[in-house]
N, C-alpha and C positions, 0 to 999 in steps of 0.2 A: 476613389471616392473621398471626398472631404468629411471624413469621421464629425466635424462641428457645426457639417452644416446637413446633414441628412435629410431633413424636410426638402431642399431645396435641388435633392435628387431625382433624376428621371424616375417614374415608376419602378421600372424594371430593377431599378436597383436597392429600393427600399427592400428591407429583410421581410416584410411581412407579404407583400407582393412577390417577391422571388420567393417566398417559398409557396405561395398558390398555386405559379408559373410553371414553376421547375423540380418542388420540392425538397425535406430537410436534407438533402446528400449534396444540393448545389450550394448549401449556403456554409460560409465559413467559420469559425470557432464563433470568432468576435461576433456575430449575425445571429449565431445562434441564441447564445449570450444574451444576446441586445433582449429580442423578443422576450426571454424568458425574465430579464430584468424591467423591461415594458419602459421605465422613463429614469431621463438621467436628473443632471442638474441645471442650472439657468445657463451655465455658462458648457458645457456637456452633453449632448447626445448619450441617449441607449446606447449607441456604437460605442461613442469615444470612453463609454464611460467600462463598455467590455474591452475594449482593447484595453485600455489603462490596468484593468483587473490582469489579465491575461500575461502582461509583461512584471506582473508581481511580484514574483516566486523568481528568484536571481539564478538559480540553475536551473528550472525546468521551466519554459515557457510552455503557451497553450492552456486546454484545457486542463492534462494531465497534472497541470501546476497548481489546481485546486485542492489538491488533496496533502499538499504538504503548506498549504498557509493557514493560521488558528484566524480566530473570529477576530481577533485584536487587530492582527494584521492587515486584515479584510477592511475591516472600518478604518483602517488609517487612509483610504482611498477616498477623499472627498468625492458623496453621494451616495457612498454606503454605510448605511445605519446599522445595527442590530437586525434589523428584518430580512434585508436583501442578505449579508454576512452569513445567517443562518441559510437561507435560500439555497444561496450559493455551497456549502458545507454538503448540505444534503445532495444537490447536484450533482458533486463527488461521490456520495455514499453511494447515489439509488447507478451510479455507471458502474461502479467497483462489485454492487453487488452484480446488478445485470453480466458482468463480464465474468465473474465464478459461477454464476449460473449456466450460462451457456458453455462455461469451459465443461460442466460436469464435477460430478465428487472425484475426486484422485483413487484409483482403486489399488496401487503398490508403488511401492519405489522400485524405480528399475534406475536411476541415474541422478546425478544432486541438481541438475539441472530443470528435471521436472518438478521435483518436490518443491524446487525454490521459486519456481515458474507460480506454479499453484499459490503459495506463501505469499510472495511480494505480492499479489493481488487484493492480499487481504491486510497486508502490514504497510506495504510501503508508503500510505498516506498519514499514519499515524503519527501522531507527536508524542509520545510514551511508549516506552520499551513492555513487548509481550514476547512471553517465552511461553516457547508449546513443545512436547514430550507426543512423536509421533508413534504407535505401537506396531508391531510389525507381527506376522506370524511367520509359520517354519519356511514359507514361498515369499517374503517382503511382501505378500501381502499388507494393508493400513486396516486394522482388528482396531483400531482408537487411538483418538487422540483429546489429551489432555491440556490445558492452560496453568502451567505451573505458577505464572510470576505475572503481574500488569503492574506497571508504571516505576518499576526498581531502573536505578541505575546504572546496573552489570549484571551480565548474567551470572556472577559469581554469587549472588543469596539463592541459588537453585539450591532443593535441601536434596540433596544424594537420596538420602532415606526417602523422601516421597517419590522421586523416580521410579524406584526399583518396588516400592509399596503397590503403585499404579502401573507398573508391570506383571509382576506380579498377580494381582487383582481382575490382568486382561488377558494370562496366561501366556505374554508374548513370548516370543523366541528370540525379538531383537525392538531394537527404539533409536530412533533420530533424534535429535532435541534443531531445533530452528529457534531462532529469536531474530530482533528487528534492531537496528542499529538510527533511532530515527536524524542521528545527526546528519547521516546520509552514508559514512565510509565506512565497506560492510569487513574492513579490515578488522582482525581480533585482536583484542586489547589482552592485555595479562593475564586479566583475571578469565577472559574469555578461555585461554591457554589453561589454566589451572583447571576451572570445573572439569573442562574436556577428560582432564587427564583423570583426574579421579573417577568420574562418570566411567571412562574406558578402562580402568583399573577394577571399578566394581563389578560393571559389566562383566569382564573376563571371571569376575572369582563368583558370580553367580549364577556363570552361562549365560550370560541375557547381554547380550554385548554390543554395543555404540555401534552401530554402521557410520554413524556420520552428525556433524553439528555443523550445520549451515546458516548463514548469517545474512542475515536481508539488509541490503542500500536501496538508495533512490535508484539506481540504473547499474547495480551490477549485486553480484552475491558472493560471498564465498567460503565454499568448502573444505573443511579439514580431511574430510579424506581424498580430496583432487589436488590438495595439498599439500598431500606427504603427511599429514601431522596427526595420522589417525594410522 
């Protein structure tokens, strides 16, 4: 399909027709796109103007790649304003949330790979760092979970003392901590190393002990205790 000349398309292959025909499972990201962005620019199709969006985001193409571009970025796309930018923003949100809905609440940790599963659903679009303090009872059962930190740095301004406060306070028996790494490499930095260790030090001397600090990327995670480093 000539993305620039889409009027001059057979039926069949205009997106609003193919989805009458066939419905939203036969039609492609960019198709989908189109419709819900409705009109491009003089020189652009609806099509050309979601494919263009689509190829955005330099490491994740597709849709999935809405969720790591900001409004700025968005409108650097000749034919996106403010209006559509936002649109599109939300388009991410209402899939991210739909997809933790349907996954379910998490009801224990049994391994860092589900809890990270669960986590990147709700971090990995983000563009500022959030730390969360997961609670755990005597079975890893999840008794709560806390938002210690939005938009720091390093997870290293985590205050020890409200961890263990907010344990505490939920009578836990153990605690995860997870945070987001939105640059995308869920590799730990220094200081990431350092809280751990003190966290895992308190932990021991209050009985309330760290299972685990998991670190969310765009497409991978990683845990310190599948690391050794716990």
């Amino acid at each position: 399909m000539n993305c620039y000349r889409l009027k001059e398309a057979p039926p069949e292959e205009k997106p609003y027709e193919k989805f009458e025909h066939c419905g939203p499972s036969c039609l492609s990201d960019a198709e989908l796109l189109a419709i819900i962005l409705r009109s491009g620019t003089r020189d652009k199709d609806a099509y050309a103007l979601a494919s263009e969006v689509l190829r955005l985001c330099p490491f994740e193409k597709g849709l999935t790649g809405l969720y790591h571009l900001s409004l700025a970025e968005l409108m650097s796309v000749s034919g996106i304003g403010r209006v559509k930018a936002i649109q599109l923003k939300c388009i991410g949100e209402l899939a991210g949330r739909l997809r933790r809905k349907s996954n379910g609440r998490l009801q224990s940790f049994t391994d860092p790979a589900s809890l990270a599963g669960y986590y990147t659903d709700m971090l990995v679009h983000e563009e500022v760092e959030y730390v969360y303090c997961v609670l755990l009872d005597a079975k890893n059962r999840i008794i709560g979970e806390e938002l210690l930190t939005k938009g720091t740095a390093s997870a290293s301004l985590v205050s020890s003392r409200e961890v263990f406060i907010k344990a505490v306070s939920f009578h836990a028996s153990a605690f995860v901590l997870i945070h987001n790494h939105p640059g995308g490499d869920p590799s730990p930095s220094g200081e990431d190393v350092k809280v751990t260790r003190l966290l895992a030090e308190g932990g021991e001397i209050l009985g309330i002990p760290l299972l685990d600090h998991i670190i969310i990327g765009h497409s991978a995670f990683f845990s310190f205790l599948e690391g050794g480093m716990l």
